[in-house]
N, C-alpha and C positions, 0 to 999 in steps of 0.2 A: 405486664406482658408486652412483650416486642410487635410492631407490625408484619415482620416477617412470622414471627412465631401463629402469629391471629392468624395471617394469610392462610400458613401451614397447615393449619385449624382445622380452619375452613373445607379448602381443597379436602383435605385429607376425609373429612367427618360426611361432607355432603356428596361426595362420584366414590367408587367402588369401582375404576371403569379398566373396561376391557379393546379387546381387539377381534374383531368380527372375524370369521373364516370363512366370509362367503366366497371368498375366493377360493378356497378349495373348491366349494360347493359348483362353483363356475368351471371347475376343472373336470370335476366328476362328472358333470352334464354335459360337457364336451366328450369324455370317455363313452357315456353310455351311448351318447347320438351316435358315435362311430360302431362299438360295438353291436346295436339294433339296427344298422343300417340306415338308419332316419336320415334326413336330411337335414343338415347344421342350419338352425334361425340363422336369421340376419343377424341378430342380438350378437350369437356365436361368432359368428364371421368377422363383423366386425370388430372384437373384441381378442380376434386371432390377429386382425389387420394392426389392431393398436399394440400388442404383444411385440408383434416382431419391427413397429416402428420406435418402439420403447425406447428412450437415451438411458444408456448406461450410466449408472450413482452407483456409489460402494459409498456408505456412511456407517457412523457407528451402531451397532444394532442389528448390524444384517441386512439394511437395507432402507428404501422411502417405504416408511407403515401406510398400508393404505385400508382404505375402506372394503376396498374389491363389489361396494354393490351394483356400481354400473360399467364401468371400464377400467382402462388401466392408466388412464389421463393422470399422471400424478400431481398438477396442480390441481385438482377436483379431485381426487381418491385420496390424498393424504391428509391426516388429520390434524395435520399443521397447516400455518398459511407460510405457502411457497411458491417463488418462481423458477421455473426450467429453464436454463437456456440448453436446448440438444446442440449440435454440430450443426444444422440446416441453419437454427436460428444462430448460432455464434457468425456463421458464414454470411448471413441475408445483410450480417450490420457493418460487411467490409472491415472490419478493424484488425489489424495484424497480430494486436496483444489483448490480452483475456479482459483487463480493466476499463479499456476501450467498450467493449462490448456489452460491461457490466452498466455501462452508464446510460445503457437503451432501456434499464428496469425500473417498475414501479418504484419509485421513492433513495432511486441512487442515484449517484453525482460521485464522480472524480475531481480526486483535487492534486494538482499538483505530480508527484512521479509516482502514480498509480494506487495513492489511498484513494478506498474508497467508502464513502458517506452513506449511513443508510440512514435515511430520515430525518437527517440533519444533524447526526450524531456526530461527531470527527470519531479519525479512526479506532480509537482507544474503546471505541461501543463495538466495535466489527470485528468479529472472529474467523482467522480464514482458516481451512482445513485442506487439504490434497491426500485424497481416497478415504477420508474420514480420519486422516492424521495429523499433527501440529505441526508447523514448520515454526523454525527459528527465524528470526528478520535479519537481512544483508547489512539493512538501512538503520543506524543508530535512531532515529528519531519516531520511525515504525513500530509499535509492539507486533504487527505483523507484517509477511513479507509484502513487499510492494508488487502488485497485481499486472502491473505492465512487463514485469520479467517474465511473464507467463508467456508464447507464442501461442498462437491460438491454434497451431496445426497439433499440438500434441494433447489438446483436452478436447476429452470424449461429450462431457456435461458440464457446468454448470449451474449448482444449484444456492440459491436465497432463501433462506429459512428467516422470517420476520418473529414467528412467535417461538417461547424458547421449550423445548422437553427436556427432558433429565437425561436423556444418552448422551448430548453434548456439554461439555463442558461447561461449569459456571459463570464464566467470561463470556456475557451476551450480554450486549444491552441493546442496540439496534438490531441487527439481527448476527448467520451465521453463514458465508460464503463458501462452501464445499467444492471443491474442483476433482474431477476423476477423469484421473488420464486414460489413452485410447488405451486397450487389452489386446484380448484374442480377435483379429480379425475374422471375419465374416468367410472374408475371398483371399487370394496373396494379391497383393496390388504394389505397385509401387509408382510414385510419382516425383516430377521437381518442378520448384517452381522460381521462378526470379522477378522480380520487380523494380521498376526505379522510379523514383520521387523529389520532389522538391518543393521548396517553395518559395513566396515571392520577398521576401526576408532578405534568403540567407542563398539560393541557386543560382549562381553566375553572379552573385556580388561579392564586395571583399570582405575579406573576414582578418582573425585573428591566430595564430597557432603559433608553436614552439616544435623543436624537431624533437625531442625526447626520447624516441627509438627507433629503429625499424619495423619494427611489431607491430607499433600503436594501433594502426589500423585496424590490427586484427585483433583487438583489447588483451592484448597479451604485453609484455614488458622484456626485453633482451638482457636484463641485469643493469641498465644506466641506470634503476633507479633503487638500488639496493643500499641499505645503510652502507655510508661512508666506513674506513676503516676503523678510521681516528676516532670517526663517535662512535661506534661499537664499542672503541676499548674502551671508551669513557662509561656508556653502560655498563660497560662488565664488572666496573671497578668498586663502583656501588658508591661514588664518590659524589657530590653535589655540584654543578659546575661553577657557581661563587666560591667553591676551597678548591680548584685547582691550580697552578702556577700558568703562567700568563702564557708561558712557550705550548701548553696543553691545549688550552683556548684558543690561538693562533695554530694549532695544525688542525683543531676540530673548525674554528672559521675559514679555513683554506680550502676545505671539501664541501662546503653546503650551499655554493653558488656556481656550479658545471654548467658552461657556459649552453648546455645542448641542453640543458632544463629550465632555464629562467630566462632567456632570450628571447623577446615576443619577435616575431615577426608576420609583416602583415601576406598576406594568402588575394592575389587578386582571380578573380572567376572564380569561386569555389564550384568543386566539382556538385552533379545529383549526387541524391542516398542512392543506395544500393541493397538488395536481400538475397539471398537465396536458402532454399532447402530442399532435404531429400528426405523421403518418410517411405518405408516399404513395410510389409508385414507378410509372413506365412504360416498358414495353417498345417496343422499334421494329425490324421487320421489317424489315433493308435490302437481304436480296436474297442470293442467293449466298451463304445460309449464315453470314447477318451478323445479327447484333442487334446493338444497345444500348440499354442501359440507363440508367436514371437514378433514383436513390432520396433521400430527404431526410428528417429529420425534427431537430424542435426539442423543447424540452423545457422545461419550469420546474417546481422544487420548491421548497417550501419550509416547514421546520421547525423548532418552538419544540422547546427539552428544558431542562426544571429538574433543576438538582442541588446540592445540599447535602453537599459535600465535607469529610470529617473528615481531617484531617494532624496529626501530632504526630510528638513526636521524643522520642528520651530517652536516660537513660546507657548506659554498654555492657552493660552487661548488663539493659537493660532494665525493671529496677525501678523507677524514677520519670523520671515524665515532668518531662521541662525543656522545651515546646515544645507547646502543646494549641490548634489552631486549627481553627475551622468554616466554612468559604466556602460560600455560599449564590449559583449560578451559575445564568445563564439565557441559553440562547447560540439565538441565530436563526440557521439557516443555510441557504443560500440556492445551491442548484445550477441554473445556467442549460448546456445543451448545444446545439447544432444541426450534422449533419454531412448533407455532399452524395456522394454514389459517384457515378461515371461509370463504367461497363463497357462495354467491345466484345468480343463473342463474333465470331471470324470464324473457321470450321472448327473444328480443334482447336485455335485459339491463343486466350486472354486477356488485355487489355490492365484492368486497374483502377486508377482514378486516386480516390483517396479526401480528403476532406479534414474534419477533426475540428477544434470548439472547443467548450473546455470549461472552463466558467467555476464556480470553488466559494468561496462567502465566505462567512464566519463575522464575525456581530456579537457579542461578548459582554461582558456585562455581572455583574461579581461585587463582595461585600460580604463580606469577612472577617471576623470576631472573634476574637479568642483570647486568651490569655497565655503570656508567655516570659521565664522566672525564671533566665533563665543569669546568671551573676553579670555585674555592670552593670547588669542590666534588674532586677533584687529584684522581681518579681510585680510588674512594669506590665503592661498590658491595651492592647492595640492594635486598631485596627479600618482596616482597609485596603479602598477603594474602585478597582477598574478597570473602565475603559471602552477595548474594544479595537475593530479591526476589522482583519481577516487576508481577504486577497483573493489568490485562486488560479487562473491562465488558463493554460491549454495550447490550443495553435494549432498543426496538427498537418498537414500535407500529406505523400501518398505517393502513386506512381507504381509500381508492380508491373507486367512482361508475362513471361507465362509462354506459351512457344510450346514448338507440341510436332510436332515432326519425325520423324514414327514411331521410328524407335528412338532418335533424339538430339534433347533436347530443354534448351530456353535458360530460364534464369529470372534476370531482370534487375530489381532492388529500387532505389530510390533514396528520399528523404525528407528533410526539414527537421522541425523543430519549435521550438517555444519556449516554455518557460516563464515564467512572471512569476508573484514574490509581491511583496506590497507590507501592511505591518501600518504606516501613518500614526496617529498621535496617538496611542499605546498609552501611556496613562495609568494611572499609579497613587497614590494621596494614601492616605500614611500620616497617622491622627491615633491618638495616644498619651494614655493615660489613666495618669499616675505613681500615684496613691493615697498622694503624701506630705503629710501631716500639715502643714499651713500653708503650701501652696501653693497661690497664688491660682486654679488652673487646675488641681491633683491633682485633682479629682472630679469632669472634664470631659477628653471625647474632644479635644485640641488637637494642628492639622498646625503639627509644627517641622521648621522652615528653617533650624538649626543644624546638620546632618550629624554630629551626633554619634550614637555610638554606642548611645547608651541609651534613643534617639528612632527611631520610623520615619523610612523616607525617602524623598522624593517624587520621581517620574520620569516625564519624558517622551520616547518613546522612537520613531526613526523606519526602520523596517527596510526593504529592498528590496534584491531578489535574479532577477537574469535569469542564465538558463542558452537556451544554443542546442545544435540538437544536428544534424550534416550525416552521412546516411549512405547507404553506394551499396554494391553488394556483385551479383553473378554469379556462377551457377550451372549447370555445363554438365554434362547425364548422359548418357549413350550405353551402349547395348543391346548388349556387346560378342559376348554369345551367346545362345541362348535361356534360358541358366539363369545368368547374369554381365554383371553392369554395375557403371559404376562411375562416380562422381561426384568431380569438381572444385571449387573454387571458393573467393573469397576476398571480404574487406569492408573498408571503410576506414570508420573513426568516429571524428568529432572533437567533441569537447567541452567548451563553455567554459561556465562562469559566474562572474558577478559579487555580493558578496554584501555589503552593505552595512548595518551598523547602531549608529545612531547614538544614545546616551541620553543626557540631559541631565536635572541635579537641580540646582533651585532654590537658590541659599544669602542670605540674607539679614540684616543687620545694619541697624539703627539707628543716624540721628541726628540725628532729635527723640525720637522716646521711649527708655527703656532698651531695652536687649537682653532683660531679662528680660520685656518687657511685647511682645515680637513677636508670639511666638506666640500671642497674643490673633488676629492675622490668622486664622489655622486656625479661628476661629468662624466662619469664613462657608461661604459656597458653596467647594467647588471652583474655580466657573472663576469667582469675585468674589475669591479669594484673591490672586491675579498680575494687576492691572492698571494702569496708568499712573496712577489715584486714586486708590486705595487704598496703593500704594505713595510717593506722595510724601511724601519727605522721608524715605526709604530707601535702602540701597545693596543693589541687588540683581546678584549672578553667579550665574555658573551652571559648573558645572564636569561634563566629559565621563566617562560611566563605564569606558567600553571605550580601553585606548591604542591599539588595533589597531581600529581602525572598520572597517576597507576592505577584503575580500580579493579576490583572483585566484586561479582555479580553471581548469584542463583539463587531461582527457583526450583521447590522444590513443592508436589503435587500428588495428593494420594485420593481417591473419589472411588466412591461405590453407589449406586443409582438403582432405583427400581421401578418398574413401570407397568402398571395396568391398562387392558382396554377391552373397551367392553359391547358388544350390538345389543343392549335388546328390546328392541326394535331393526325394523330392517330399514326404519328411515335415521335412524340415532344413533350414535355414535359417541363415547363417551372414553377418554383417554386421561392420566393421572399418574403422574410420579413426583416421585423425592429424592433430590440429590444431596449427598456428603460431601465437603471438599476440605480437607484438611492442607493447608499449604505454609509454607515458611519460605519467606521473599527477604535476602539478606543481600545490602551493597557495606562493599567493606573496600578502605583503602590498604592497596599493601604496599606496607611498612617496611617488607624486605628485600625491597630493589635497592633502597639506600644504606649505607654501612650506618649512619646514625636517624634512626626512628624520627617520622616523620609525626606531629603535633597538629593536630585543629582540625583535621576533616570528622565530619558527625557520620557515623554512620547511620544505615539503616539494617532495621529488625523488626519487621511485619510477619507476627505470627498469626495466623487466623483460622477459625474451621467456621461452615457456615451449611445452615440443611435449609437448599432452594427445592420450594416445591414446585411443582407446574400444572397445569390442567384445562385442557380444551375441550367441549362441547361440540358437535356436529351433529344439524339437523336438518335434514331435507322433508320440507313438509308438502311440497311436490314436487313432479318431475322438474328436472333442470333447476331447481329454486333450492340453492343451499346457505344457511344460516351458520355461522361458528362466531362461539365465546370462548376465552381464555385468560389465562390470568396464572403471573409466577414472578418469581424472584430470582434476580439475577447478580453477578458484581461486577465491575471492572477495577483491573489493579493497576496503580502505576507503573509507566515501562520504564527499564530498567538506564535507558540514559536519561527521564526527567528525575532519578534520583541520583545522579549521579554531578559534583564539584567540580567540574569540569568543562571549558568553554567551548564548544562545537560549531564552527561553519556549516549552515548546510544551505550549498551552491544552486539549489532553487528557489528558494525565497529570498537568497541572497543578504542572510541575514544570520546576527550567534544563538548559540542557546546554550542555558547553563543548568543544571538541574537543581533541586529541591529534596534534599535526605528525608524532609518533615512528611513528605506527602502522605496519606491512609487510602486504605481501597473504597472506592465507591461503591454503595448498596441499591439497587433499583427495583420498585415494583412495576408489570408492564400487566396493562392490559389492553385486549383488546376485543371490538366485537365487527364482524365482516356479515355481507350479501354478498352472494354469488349468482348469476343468472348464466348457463347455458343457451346455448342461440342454435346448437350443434355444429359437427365438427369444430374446427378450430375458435369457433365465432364462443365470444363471451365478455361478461360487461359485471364487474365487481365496484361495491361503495364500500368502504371500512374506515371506522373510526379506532382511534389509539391514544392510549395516558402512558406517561410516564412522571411516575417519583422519584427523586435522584439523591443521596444523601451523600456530603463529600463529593458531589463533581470537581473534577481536576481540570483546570480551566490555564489558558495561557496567560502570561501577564505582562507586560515594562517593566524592566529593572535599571536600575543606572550602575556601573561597577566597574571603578577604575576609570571614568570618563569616558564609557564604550556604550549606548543602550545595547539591552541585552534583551533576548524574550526569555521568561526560567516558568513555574509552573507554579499553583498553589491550590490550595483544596476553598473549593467554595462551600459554606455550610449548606446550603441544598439548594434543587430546583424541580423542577415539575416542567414536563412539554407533552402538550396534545394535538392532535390532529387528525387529519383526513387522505382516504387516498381513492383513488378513482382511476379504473385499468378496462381498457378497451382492445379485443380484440376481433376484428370483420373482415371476413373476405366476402368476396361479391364473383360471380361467374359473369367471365366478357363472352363465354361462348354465345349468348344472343345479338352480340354486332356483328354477327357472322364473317366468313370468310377466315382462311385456312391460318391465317397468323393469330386469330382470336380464341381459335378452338379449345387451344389448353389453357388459357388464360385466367389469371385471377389479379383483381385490384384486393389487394392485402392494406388495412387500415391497421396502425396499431397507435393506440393513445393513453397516455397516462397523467396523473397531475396530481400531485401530493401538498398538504397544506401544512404548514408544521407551527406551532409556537410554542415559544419557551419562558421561562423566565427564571431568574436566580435569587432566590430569597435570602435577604440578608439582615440580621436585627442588632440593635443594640446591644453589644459586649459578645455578639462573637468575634473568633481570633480567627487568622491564618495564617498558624507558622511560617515564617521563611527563615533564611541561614542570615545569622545576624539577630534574628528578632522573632524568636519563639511565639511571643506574645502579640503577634502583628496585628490588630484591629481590620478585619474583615470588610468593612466598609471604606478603609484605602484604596482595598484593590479590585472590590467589585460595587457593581449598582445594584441599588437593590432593584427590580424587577429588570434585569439587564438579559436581553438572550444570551442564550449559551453559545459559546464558540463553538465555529464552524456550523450553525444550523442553518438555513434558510428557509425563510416563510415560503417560495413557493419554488419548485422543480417540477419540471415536465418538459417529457418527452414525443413527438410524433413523428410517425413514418407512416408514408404513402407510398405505396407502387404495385408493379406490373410485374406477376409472377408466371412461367410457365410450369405447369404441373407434372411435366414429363420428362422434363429435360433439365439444365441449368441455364436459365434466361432472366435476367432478373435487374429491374432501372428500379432504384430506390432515395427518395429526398426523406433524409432523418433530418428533424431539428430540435435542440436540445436545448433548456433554459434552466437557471438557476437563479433567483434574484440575492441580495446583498447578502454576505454573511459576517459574522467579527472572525479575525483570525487572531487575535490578542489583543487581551484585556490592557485597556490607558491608563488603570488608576487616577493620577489624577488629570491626565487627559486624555480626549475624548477616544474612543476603541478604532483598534485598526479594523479598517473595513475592506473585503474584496468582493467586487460586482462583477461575478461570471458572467451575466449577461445570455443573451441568446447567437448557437451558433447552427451553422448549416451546411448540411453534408450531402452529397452527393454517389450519391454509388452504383456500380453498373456491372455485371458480370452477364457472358455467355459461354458458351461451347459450340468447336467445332468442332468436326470431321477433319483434319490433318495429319499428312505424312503417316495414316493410315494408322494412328490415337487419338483420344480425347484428348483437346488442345482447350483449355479456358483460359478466356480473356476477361480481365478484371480494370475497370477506369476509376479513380477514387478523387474527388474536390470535397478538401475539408473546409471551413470555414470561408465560404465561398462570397460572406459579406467583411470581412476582415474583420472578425470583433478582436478588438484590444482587451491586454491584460492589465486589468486596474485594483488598486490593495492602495488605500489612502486612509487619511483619519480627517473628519470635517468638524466643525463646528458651526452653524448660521452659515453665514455665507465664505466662511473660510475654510480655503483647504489646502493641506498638503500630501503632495505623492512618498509613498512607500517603497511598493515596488509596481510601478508601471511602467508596461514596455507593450509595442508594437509586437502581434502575431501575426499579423500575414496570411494568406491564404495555398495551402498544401496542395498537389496535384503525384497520383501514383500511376504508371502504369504497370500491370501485371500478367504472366503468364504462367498459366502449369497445367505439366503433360503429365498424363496418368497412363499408367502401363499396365 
């Protein structure tokens, strides 16, 4: 018998469990005190006050389950372990994007362009949801969308779900991030706001850019970057570009170097960031216990950041460097959003129709130097110029109604989405500086067109990637006693994309001059090097670097779930379900872009169905003092670019990745057991301990391929990580240091610290497939007791400051740590490591009375001790850098008027 199956067992044979109704019951006694006149307890009061302070969640199921026996506190009433973030708190942590924000929570960490870490998991454990729906990822290297595309002016809540139930989806292993955008407003309001920032980097120093369009700014594109004609037709022809005639090649190399795309130029003063938006909302009164609503808001940002990126490489054992290079990087990035809500309130039922677009592009611009002394190169010195531009759109529709039928109640989900990236002209011009002794060109930087090895090599590279995503799912719960209910319900998800990337390098031979006198072309410009004048009386090809250009990607997801819960007891609490997940995950190349069928790529064909239980325990055995156990089975599946043949730049780690067709889904059991102590109001102080079993973790790894390292994926046979976590929340009343600025005052503490460890189990004659080598011996590519990528033994978080309770007044010092983590496995040398370190934030919001509106003023200092970004690999005392580069310290100010 299987472990999951035992677990199944278990759960299933030992709870019967239910969902309490004391919340009705808290409803009715609210009814009858009014109908007898009586006067509402306290108890009532305030549990009318916590009602209407309620943050807004739409999740699947109909809603946060809660206990209902003392309030409506849904981290203390639900019978999962969660945390909240309302609007008050997204606001208190100054951050402009939703992932920001996330990093203020128990046992989260941001990595990199808005993955976010729960528990030490990387993001492949993290499920994100918007209104209880899936989204597609922008981000090829994401299985989910990157959380920093989020503005934080359009989400109502955020919620963290750490323990897994059967309404969410089988894909949880850390936990489950649910984001629900603003609705029906309250009031009509309408507000804008503008900000500007900088930092000490990259504001009023030089940088690097390229003129590329008029647009850019506004992450939009004029047509400069649209395929050429010539390679269009060459696409269309379905022809291979090594069998086309040479005149073919020379009019497709005439178009892939526009001088207004590849041209660096340097930028002196660069300008501040810049934001604005506009968010209104109105109510409409239509009678009979009906509103609707309608809210909107747009957004624009946008952000210069310099970086001066150190990478090196060297031998195994890290004593001399063979590989010492400096990229000096200046990326503009440009986030455009706008979304529309529609809500109908009518009685108890809600109908919300939501619709998201979100637009995030990235210009960049870098300049390499360095030198690489691996034999063949003998101490040549290269200097590598890119001009990119990476454009990111999700377009996002959903349809939610949640009707609620006194004790049986329907919640019916539907949605589309789509993503698109598109990375056109991605340019890179190596020129090579030999240093050999009577060569006409050894003591000059010259770009060769010979492809050989001891020379850089130059490329132009055109990538595009659309993913669709369709998903419907229902949700039927019924009150089947006062203290027992239970839940239904099933989802269907399908998912395609298409991923497309195409590179093409220059080759060029003479004849009128020699061959040896070509490389004289590489004195010029970049985009004066490849044109129809300059080349005459040359033969110019071009040869493709990927044999697999093309692929085909989906999933496909069919789940039906059930779920009990049960009071009985009015201090117990006992909840229990069983999920189904029948899924078929297929990467296929296609074969019919080209006239003759294309040979050697592996596909993939991951059929799987799996019954995840789940079940948590809730027990208050007295006031304020709550106990919960839990315990289920979860998986995570490969995302769909680490199975995928194909070599990917991604412009933040500044590094390739290739994928892995062999990979299998990971299986996890999680438990966990928690303390809760209420203090009242907001005040509370939580200890929780956690396991995890991991079978099949996908872990990063070094590859070598083609003379390039590469990072690609592979399945480790298993691991196990447990730990601790510890969550502080206190406020204190300043009203006894008297005097009229004290009166509303509160010192708000908030502290968290999570303890994690891992390790990866590896024995004797297990394997891990890679391409090339089915049979891979498993202890090449990992240690045995090796932590797992991306975890960290320890994170934490604290915030101090000075709240006013009436008004918006608010000076806050958040400080954030994470210690060392692997971000890819070295095989046989030593793992790449990144030391987030500890950084420190600043934050400060008031309001005034002006021009006869609420006028808020916002001051924001990020990283106010200047911690650097560090990603290295050590050994003893030697070390060398990855990706390290200087961060700088950030400065915003901000403004928004509310009408």
């Amino acid at each position: 018998m299987s472990t999951g199956t035992r677990l199944a067992g278990l759960l299933l044979l030992t709870t019967s469990l239910t969902y309490p109704a004391v919340l009705h019951a808290q409803q009715s006694e609210d009814l009858q005190a009014e109908e007898t006149g009586d006067d509402l307890t306290e108890e009532i009061q305030d549990a009318r006050q916590e009602e209407a302070e309620e943050p807004e969640i739409s999740v699947p199921g109909g809603g946060i389950i809660v206990t209902g026996r003392r309030d409506r506190n849904p981290e203390r009433s639900s019978t999962q372990v969660l945390n909240v973030l309302s609007e008050a708190d997204i606001a208190r942590t100054g951050e402009s994007d939703i992932a920001g924000a996330l990093g203020r929570v128990t046992g989260l960490s941001v990595v990199g362009d808005g993955r976010v870490f729960v528990r030490g998991l990387g993001d492949r454990y993290s499920l994100a949801l918007l209104n209880g729906l899936p989204l597609p990822s922008p981000e090829p290297l994401s299985r989910v969308v990157p959380l920093d595309i989020f503005p934080t002016n359009v989400i109502a809540s955020s919620l963290v779900q750490k323990t897994y139930s059967a309404n969410y989806p089988g894909e949880f292993g850390g936990g489950v991030i649910n984001l629900t955008t603003k609705a029906v407003p309250v009031e009509d309001f309408l507000n804008f706001s503008f900000s500007t920032s900088g930092d000490s980097e990259t504001t009023f120093e030089n940088g690097l850019t390229y003129f590329g369009s008029d647009w850019d700014s506004f992450g939009f594109d004029n047509g400069n970057r649209d395929i050429p004609s010539n390679l269009q037709a060459f696409f269309d022809s379905g022809e291979r570009i090594g069998a086309v005639p040479v005149e073919v090649s020379e009019g497709i190399a005439g178009q892939l170097m526009p001088l207004n795309l590849v041209t660096l130029q340097k930028e002196n003063h660069q300008r501040p960031n810049f934001s604005g938006s506009i968010t209104g909302g109105l109510s409409f009164d239509l009678g009979s216990d009906t509103y609707l609503g309608v809210i909107a808001t747009a957004s624009l940002k946008n952000s210069l950041r310099n970086r001066t990126v150190i990478s090196q490489g060297g031998s195994s054992d890290l004593s001399e460097l063979f590989q010492d290079f400096s990229t000096f990087i200046t990326d503009e990035n440009v986030l455009v959003n706008g979304l529309i809500g529609i809500g109908l309130d009518f009685g108890e039922h809600t109908i919300r129709w939501t619709n998201l677009y979100i637009r995030d592009t990235l210009k960049t611009a870098r300049l390499e130097q360095g030198t690489d002394i691996l034999p063949g190169f003998d101490g040549f010195d290269f200097q590598n110029q890119q001009t990119a531009w990476f454009e990111r759109q999700l377009i996002d529709t959903q349809l939610v109604t949640e009707l609620d039928f006194d004790r049986f109640d329907v919640d019916l989900r539907a949605g589309y989405a789509r993503t698109d990236r598109e990375a056109p002209f991605n340019t890179t011009v190596s020129y090579t500086r030999t240093n050999i002794p009577g060569d006409p060109f050894g003591d000059r930087f010259v770009a060769y067109f010979n492809q050989l090895s001891d020379a850089g090599i130059t490329t132009v590279s055109f990538d595009d990637l659309t993913e669709e995503n369709i998903f419907g799912g229902l949700d039927l719960s019924y009150e089947i006693t006062g203290t027992l209910s239970a839940t239904i319900g099933g989802s269907y998800t399908d998912t395609d994309r298409r991923s497309s990337s195409r590179e093409f390098r220059p080759f060029i031979t003479g004849d009128v001059l020699p061959d040896t006198l070509v490389p004289a072309l590489g004195l010029r410009r970049p985009g004066d090097i490849i044109n129809g004048a300059t080349l005459a009386g040359f033969n110019v090809t071009l040869t493709e670097a990927s044999p697999f250009p093309v692929f085909d990607a989906a999933l496909e997801i069919y789940a039906g779930y059930g779920l009990l819960r049960w009071l009985p007891t009015n201090t117990l609490t006992i909840e229990a379900g069983l999920r189904y997940e029948e899924a078929k995950q297929t990467v296929d190349l296609d074969q019919t872009i080209f006239n003759t069928p294309i040979a050697g790529a592996t596909p993939t064909d991951l059929s799987n169905d799996y019954l995840l239980p789940s079940g948590t325990i809730t027990w208050e055995p007295i006031d304020d003092l709550q106990l919960r156990l839990s315990a289920s089975q979860t998986i995570a599946r490969p995302q769909f670019r680490e199975l995928v043949e194909q070599t990917y730049f991604d412009p933040e780690s500044n590094r390739r990745f290739r994928g892995n067709p062999f990979l299998n889904d990971s299986e996890l059991i999680n438990v966990e057991a928690r303390v809760e102590y209420y203090l009242g109001g907001p005040n509370r102080i939580s200890l929780a301990g956690f396991y995890k079993e991991i079978d099949d973790p996908i872990e990063n790894t070094l590859v070598s391929a083609s003379g390039q390292v590469l990072t690609s994926f592979a399945n480790a046979p298993s691991a196990e990580l447990y730990g601790a976590e510890l969550d502080l929340v206190y406020g204190i009343d300043l009203n006894n240091l008297g005097g009229t600025f004290f009166e509303t005052k509160q010192l708000l503490i908030i502290a968290n610290y999570t303890y994690t460890q891992s390790s990866i189990s590896v024995g004797a004659g297990d394997i891990a497939p890679v391409p090339g080598n089915p049979n891979q011996a498993a202890d090449q590519l990992f240690d045995d007791g090796g932590p797992l990528v991306g975890q960290s033994d320890h994170v934490a978080n604290f915030s101090i400051g000075i709240e006013d309770a009436e008004k918006t007044q608010q000076l806050s010092v958040l400080l954030n740590y994470a210690s060392e983590r692997v971000t890819t496995r070295g095989g046989a040398l030593p793992d790449v490591v990144e030391d987030p370190g500890l950084t420190v934030d600043i934050v400060a919001r008031t309001e005034l009375d002006l021009i006869g509106e609420g006028v808020e003023l916002s001051f924001e200092a990020r990283n106010i001790f200047g911690r650097d970004n560090f990603e290295f690999q050590q050994l003893g005392a030697n070390r060398i850098e990855i990706n390290t580069y200087e961060v700088g310290t950030s400065f915003s100010l901000g403004v928004k008027v509310e009408f």
